[in-house]
N, C-alpha and C positions, 0 to 999 in steps of 0.2 A: 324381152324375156322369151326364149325359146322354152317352147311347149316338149317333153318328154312322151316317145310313143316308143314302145317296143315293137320290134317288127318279129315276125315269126321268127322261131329259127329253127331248123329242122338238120341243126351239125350233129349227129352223134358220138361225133370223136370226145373219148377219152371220158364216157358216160358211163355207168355203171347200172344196169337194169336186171329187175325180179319179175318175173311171170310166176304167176300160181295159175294153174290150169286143173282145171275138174276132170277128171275120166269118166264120168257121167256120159252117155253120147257123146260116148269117144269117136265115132266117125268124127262130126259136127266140131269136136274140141280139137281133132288132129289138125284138123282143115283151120281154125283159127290160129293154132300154136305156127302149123308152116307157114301159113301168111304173115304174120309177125314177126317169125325169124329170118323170113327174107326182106322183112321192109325194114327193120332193125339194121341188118345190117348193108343194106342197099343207104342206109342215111348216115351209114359209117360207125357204125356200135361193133366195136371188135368180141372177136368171138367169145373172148376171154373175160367179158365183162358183160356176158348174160348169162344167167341160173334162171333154170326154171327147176319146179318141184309139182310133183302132180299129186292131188287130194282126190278122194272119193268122187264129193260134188259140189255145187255149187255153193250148199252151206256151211263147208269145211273151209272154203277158200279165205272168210276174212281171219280167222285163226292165223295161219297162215302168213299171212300180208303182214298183219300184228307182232308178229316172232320176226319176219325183214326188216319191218320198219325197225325195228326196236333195237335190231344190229348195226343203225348206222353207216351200211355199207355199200345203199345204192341211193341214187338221185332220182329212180321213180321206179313206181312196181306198176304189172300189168295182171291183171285180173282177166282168167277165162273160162269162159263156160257156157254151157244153154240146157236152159231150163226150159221145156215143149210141153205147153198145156197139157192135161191127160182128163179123166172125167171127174177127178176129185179136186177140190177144194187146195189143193196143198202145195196145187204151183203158182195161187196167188203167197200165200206162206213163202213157201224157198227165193220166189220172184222178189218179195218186198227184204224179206230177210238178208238174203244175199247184198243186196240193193243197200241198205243201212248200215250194214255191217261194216262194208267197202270202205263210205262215205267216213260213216266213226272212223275209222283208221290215218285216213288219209285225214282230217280236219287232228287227230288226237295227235299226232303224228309230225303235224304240218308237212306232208310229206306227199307226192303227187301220184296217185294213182288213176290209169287207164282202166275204165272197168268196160271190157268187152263178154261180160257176160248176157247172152241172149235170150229174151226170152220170147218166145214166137208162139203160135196157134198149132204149129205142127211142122214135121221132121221135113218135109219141101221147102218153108219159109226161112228155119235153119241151116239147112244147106246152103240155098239161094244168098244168104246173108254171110256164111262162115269167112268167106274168102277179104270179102272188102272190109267188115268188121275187125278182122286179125288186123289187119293192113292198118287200119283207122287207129287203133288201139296203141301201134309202134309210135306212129308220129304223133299220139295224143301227149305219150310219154314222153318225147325227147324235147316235144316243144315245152311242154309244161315241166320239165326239170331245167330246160333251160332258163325261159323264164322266171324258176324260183331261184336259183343263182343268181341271175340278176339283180333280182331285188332284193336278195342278200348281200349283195354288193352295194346295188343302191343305198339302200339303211345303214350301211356299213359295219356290217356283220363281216367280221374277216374269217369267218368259223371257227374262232377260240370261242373260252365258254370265260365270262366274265367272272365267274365266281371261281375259278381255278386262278386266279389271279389274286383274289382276296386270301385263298386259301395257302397259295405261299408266302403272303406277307405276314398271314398269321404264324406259320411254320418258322419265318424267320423271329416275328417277335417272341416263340418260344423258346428257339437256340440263345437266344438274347440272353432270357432270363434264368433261363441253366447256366450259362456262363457266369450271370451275377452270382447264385448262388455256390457254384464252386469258388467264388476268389472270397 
C-alpha cells in the first residue's frame, strides 16, 4: 500500500484570491500589500483574480474576510495589517482580537486564510518585517487553497452541494403529484 503525501504546491494559475488590508500604518500595510501582489503573481495568480479591499484597521479586517468568504468566490483570502505596541493596554486587545477573528472565519468558513497581520514592539520591527511577511502571506495562500482542493477531491467532493440534489428530486415528486391531481 502506498503511503499518500501532498507535496507543496505553489501553482497559482487559475486561483482566485481576497486581501483585506488595514490602512492603519499605512506605510507598514503598503509595503506588505506590494509584497504580496508581486509574490502572487510571481507564483502565477492572474491579475484578474486578486481583490483587495482596505478597512480602517486591523479590527475591521475579519468583518471583512467574513462578507469574501461568505461570497464563495475565492479559494483563499489574505489578511493585512500591523498592529505596533503603543503605552496602552489595547494592542494586546486589537493583537488577540484581530488574531481570533481571522482564525473564526477561516475554521467557520472552512476556507484558507493567510493572516499577515503584524504585530511588533514598534515601527523598525514592522518595517523590517513588512516586505518578507507580504511575500510569506502569498504562498501561505496559494499553497493552502491548493491543498484544500485537494482534499476536496480526495473526499470526493466534486463541489456540488448534495442537498441540491435532494431538493430536485423533491421538485420532481411535486410535478408528479400535480399532474395526478389534474387527470
Amino acid at each position: 500500500m502506498e503511503i499518500g503525501v501532498f507535496q507543496s504546491d505553489l501553482d497559482g494559475s487559475g486561483l482566485r484570491i481576497g486581501i483585506v488590508q488595514a490602512r492603519f500604518n499605512e506605510p507598514v500595510c503598503n509595503a506588505l500589500r506590494d509584497a504580496c501582489l508581486g509574490q502572487l503573481v510571481e507564483l502565477g495568480v492572474d491579475h484578474e483574480d486578486i481583490f483587495v479591499c482596505t478597512v480602517p484597521g486591523a479590527l475591521e479586517i475579519p468583518i471583512v474576510l467574513q462578507q469574501l468568504a461568505a461570497s464563495g468566490g475565492f479559494d483563499a483570502l489574505i489578511a493585512l495589517g500591523a498592529v505596533i505596541r503603543g503605552e496602552t493596554y489595547h494592542f494586546e486587545i486589537v493583537s488577540n482580537e484581530s488574531a481570533a477573528g481571522v482564525s473564526r472565519v477561516a475554521l467557520d468558513f472552512n476556507l484558507p486564510i493567510a493572516n499577515a497581520i503584524l504585530t511588533t514592539e514598534d515601527d523598525e520591527q514592522a518595517e523590517v518585517r513588512a516586505g518578507e511577511k507580504g511575500a510569506d502571506a502569498a504562498r501561505v495562500a496559494v499553497e493552502m487553497a491548493n491543498l484544500s482542493l485537494s482534499l476536496a477531491t480526495l473526499a470526493g467532493d466534486d463541489g456540488g452541494d448534495e442537498d441540491e440534489d435532494d431538493e430536485d428530486e423533491d421538485d420532481e415528486e411535486e410535478d408528479d403529484e400535480e399532474e395526478d391531481d389534474e387527470v
